[in-house]
C-alpha positions as CSV (number, residue, x, y, z in Angstrom):
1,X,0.0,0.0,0.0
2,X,1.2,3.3,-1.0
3,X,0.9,5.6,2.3
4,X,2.2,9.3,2.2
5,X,1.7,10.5,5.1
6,X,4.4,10.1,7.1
7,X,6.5,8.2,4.4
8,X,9.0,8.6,1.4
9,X,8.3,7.6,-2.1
10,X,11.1,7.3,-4.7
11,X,9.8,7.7,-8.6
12,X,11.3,8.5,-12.0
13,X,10.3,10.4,-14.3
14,X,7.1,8.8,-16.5
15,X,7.0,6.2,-13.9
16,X,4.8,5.1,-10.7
17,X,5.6,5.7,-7.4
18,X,7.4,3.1,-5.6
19,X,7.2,2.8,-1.6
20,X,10.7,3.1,0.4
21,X,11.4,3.1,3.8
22,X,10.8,6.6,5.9
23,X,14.5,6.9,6.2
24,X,15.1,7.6,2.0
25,X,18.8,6.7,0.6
26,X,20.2,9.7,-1.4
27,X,20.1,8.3,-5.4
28,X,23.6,7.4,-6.5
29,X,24.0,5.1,-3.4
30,X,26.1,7.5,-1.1
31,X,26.5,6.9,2.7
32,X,24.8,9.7,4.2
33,X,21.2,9.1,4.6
34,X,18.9,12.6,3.8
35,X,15.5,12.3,5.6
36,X,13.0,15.1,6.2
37,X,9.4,15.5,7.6
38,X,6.7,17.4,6.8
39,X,3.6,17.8,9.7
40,X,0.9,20.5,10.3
41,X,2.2,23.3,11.9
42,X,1.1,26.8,13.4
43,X,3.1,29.9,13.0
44,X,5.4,28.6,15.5
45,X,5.8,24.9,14.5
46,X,4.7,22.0,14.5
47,X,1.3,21.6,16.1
48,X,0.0,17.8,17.1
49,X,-2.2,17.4,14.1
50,X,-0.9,14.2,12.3
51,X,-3.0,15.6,9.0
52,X,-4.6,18.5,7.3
53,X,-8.2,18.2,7.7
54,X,-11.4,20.5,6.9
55,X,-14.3,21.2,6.9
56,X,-15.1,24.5,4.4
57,X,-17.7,26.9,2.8
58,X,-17.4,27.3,-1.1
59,X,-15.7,31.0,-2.0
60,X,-13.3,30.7,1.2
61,X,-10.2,31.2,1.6
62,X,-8.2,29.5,4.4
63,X,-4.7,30.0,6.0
64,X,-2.3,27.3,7.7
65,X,1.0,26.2,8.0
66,X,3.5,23.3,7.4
67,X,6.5,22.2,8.9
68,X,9.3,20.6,7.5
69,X,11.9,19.3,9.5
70,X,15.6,18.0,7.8
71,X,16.4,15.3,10.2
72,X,20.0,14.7,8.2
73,X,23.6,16.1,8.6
74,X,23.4,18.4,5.7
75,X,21.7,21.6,3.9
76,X,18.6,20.6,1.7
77,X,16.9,22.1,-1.0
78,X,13.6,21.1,-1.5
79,X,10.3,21.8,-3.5
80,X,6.7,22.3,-2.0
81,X,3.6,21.8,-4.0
82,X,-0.2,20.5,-3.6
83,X,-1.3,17.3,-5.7
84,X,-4.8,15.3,-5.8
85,X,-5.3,12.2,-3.9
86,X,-5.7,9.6,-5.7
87,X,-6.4,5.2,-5.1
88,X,-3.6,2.8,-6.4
89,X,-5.5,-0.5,-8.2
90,X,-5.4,-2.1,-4.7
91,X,-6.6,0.6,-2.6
92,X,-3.8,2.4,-1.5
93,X,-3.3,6.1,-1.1
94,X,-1.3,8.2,-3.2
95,X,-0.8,11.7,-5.0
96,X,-0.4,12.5,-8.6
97,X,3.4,12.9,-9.8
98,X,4.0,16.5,-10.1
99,X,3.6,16.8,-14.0
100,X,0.1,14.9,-13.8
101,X,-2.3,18.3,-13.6
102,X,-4.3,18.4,-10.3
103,X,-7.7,19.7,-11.0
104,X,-9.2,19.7,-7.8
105,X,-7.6,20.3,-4.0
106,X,-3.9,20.4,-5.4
107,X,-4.8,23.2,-7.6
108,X,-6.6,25.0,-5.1
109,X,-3.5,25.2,-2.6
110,X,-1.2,28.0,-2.5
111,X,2.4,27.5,-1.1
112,X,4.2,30.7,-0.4
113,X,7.4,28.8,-0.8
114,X,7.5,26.9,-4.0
115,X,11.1,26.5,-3.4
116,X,13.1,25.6,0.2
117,X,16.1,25.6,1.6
118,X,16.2,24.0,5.3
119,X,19.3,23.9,7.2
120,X,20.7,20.6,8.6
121,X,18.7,19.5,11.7
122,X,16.4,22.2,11.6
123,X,12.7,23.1,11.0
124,X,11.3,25.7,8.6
125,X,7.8,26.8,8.6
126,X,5.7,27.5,5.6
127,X,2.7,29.6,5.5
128,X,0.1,27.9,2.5
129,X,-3.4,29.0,1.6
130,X,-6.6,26.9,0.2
131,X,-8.5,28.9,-2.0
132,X,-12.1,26.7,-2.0
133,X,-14.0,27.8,-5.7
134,X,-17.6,29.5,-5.2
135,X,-18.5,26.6,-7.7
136,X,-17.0,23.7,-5.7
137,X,-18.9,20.7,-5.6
138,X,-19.8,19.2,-1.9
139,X,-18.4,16.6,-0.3
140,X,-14.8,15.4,0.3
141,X,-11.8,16.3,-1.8
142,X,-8.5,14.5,-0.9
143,X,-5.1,15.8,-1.7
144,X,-1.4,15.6,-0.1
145,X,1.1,18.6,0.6
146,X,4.0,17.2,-0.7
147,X,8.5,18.4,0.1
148,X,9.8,16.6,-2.6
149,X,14.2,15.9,-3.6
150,X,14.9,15.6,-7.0
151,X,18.3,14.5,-8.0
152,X,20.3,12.6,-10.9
153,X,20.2,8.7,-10.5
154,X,22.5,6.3,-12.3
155,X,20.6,6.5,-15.3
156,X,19.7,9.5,-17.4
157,X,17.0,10.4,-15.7
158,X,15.8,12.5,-12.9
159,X,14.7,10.5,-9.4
160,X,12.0,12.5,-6.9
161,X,12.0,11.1,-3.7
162,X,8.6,12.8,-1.9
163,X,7.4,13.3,1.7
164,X,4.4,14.6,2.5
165,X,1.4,14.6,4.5
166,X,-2.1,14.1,4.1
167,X,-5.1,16.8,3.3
168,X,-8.8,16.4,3.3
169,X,-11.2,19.1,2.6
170,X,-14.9,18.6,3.2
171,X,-17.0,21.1,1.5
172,X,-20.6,21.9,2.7
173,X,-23.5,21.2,1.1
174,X,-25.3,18.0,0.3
175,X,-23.4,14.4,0.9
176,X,-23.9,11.5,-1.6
177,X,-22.6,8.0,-0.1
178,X,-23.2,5.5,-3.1
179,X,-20.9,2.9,-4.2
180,X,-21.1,0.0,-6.8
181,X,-19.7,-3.6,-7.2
182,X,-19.5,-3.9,-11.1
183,X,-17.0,-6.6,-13.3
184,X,-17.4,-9.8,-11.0
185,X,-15.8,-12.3,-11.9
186,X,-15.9,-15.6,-10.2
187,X,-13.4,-18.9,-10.9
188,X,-13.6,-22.1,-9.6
189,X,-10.5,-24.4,-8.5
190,X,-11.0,-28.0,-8.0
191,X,-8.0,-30.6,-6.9
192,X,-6.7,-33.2,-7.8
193,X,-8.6,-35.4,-5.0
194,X,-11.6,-36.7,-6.9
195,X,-13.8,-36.3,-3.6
196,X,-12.4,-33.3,-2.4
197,X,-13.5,-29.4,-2.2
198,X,-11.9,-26.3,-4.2
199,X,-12.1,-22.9,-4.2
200,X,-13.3,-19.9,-5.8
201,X,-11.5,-16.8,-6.2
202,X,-13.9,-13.7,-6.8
203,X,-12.4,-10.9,-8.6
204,X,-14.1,-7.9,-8.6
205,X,-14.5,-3.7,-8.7
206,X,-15.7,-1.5,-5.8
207,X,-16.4,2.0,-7.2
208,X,-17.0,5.2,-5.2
209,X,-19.8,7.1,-6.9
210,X,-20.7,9.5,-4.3
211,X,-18.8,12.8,-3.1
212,X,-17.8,10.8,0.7
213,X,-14.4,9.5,1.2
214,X,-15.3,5.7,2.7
215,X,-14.0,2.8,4.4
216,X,-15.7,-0.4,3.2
217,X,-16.1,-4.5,4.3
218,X,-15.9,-6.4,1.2
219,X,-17.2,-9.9,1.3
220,X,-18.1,-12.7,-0.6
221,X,-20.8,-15.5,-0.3
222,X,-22.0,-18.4,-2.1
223,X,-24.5,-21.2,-2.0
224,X,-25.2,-24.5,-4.5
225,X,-28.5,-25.6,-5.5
226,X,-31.5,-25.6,-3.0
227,X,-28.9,-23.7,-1.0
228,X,-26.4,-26.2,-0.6
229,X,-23.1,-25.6,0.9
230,X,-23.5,-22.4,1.2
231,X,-19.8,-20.3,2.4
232,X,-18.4,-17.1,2.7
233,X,-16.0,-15.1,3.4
234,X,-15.2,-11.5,4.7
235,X,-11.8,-9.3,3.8
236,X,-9.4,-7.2,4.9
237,X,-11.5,-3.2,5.6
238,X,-10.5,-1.2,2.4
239,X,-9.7,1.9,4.8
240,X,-10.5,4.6,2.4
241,X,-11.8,4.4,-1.0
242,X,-11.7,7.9,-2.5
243,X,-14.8,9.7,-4.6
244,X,-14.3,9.2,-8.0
245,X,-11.9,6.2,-7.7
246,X,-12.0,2.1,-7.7
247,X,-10.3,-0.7,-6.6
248,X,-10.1,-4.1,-7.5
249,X,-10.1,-7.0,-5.4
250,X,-9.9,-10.5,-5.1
251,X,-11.2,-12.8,-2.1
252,X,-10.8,-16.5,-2.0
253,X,-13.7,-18.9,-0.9
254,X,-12.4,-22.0,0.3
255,X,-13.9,-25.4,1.2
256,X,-16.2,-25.6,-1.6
257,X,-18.0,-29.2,-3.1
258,X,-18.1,-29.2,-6.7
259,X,-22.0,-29.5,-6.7
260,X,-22.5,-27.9,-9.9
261,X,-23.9,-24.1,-10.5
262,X,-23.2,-21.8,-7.3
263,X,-25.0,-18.6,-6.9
264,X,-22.2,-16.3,-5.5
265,X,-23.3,-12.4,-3.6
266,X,-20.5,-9.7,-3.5
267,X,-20.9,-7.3,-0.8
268,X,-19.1,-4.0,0.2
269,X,-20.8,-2.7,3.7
270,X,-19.7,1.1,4.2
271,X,-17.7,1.3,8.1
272,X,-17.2,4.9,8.8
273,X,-16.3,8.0,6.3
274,X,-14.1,10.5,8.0
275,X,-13.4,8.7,10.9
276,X,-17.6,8.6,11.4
277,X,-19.3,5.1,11.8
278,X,-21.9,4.6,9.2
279,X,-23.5,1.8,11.4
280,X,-25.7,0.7,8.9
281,X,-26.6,4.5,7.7
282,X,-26.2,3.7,4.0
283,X,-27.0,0.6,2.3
284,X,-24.0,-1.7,1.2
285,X,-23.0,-2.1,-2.8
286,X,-24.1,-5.8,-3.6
287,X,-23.4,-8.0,-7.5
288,X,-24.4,-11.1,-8.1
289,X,-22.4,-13.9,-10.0
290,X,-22.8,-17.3,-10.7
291,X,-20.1,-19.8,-11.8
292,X,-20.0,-24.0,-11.9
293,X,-17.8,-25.6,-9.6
294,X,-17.3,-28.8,-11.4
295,X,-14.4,-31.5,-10.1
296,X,-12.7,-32.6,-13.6
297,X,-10.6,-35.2,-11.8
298,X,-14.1,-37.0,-10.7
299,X,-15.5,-36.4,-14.0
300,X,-12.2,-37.9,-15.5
301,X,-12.6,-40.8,-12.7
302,X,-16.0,-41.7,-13.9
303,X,-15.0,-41.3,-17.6
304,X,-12.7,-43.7,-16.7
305,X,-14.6,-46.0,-14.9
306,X,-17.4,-45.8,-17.5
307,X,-14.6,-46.6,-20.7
308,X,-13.4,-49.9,-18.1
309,X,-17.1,-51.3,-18.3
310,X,-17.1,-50.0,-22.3
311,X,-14.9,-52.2,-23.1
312,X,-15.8,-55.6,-20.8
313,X,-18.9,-55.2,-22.5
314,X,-17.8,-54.9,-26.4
315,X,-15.2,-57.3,-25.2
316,X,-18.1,-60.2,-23.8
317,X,-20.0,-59.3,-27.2
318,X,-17.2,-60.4,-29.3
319,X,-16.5,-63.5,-27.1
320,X,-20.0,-64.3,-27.8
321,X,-20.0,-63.5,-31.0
322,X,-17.3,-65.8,-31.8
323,X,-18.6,-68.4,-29.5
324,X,-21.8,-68.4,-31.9
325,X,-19.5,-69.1,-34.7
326,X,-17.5,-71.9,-33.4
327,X,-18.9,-75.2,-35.1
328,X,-21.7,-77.6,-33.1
329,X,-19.9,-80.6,-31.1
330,X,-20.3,-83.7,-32.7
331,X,-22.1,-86.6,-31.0
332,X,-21.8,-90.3,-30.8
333,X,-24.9,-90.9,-33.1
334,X,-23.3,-88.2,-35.3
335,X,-19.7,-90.7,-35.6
336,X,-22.1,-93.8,-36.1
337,X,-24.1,-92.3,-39.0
């Protein structure tokens, strides 16, 4: 999972971001280690808030502060900017590189200090301000304030190496909570024990079509004919699926008798939005599926078995057959005549 807050991400140029450890190597594999932090701050430093977080009017502006702190040995020179949040395919958090145009929260910041230069083992503090649009649409917008280190790596290309810390504005007016399950796709693994169960993996998309920023319970359930061995399955809590975005997952169902068609129910049951419990507040996403968990080993035993008693039977017809064509013993009245 891709987290920025408190983290470092390492990219090149036209490429994805790739998580690191907190502590970031400089590129070009020299000894000293260069790490830096970025927090909320007042004017005065840091604060206690571990994120930005909002709640605003449409038309507003709004003034704050960030600190970042170079925890190395040596001067560095870094760049501040806003991006949008986005979701990676499997439901981690990230921000747009910087040449991928924000059109949302990371175009609304304002960083008085594009550019920064913070001693060695000290703190500078940055004033920033949100400009919200009078046209903003409600609900949550998700972003990151990023202090990011670009230098030359071993190949000809530029490596950015990013810190940064997470910001959520919430903008007044009327909340949508609706998400969808679309693209299921179920697939059923049998073994190679004729009388044994399988599974089925269920792949599928949950997609945030509402304005609230949402952590979800995905499961998965299934039942044969009549209801018949019927299982399920809950996953990992997605912890925040963004507006606008979707991730794909895929949950295992083990245990399961090839009994022919299954019936299979996806589920994704909203937990809280904004640290908020839903509890039950808005309805959970649901798809239904169906797939056929056949056993090919049993059907390949029975073929099997079946071909066996094929052939004793043409077999005992052509023992018969040539039986019937085998001349008549001869008797003793036969021999006298």
């Amino acid at each position: 999972m891709r987290t920025l807050l408190a983290a470092v991400a390492v990219t090149v140029v036209g490429a994805v971001l790739l998580p690191v450890p907190a502590a970031a190597q400089p590129a070009g594999g020299g000894a000293e280690r260069q790490t830096w932090s970025v927090t909320p701050a007042s004017a005065t430093g840091p604060d206690g808030r571990v994120r930005f977080d909002y709640v605003v009017e449409p038309g507003m502006r709004y003034d704050d502060h960030l600190a970042v702190r170079n925890l190395g040995e040596r001067e560095l020179t870094l760049d501040l900017y806003a991006s949008d949040a986005v979701n990676t395919g499997t439901g981690g958090f990230d921000v747009l590189a910087r040449d991928e145009p924000s059109t949302v929260v990371g175009d609304w910041v304002t960083v008085s200090s594009p550019r920064l230069v913070v001693p060695a083992r000290d703190t500078v503090v940055v004033p920033f301000s949100i400009k919200v649009p009078a046209d903003a649409e409600p609900g949550d917008h998700v972003g990151g304030l990023v202090a990011a280190l670009t230098s030359s790596g071993d190949a000809p290309v530029d490596v950015e190496r990013r810190v940064g810390s997470r910001l959520y504005v919430r903008v007044a007016g009327p909340i949508d909570a609706t998400v969808r399950i679309e693209s299921v796709a179920p697939t059923y693994r049998g073994t190679l024990n004729p009388a044994g169960t399988g599974e089925v993996d269920v792949t599928y998309t949950i997609v945030n079509d509402g304005n609230l920023r949402m952590s979800l319970l995905p499961s998965v359930s299934l039942s044969g004919l009549f209801g018949l061995a019927e299982r399920s399955t809950s996953g990992e809590v997605l912890p925040e699926l963004l507006p606008g975005n979707a991730v794909t997952l895929t949950q295992t169902v083990t245990g399961v008798w090839p009994l022919g068609p299954l019936d299979i129910q996806v589920k994704a049951e909203p937990v809280t939005s904004a640290t908020q419990t839903l509890g039950g507040a808005v309805e959970p996403a649901t798809a239904e599926a169906s797939v056929w968990a056949v056993s090919w080993t049993a059907l390949g035993t029975i073929a099997l078995f079946l071909g066996i008693l094929f052939a004793l039977w043409r077999v005992r017809r052509k023992i018969r057959a040539l039986r019937s064509q085998l001349p008549a013993p001869r008797t003793k009245a036969d021999s006298a005549a």
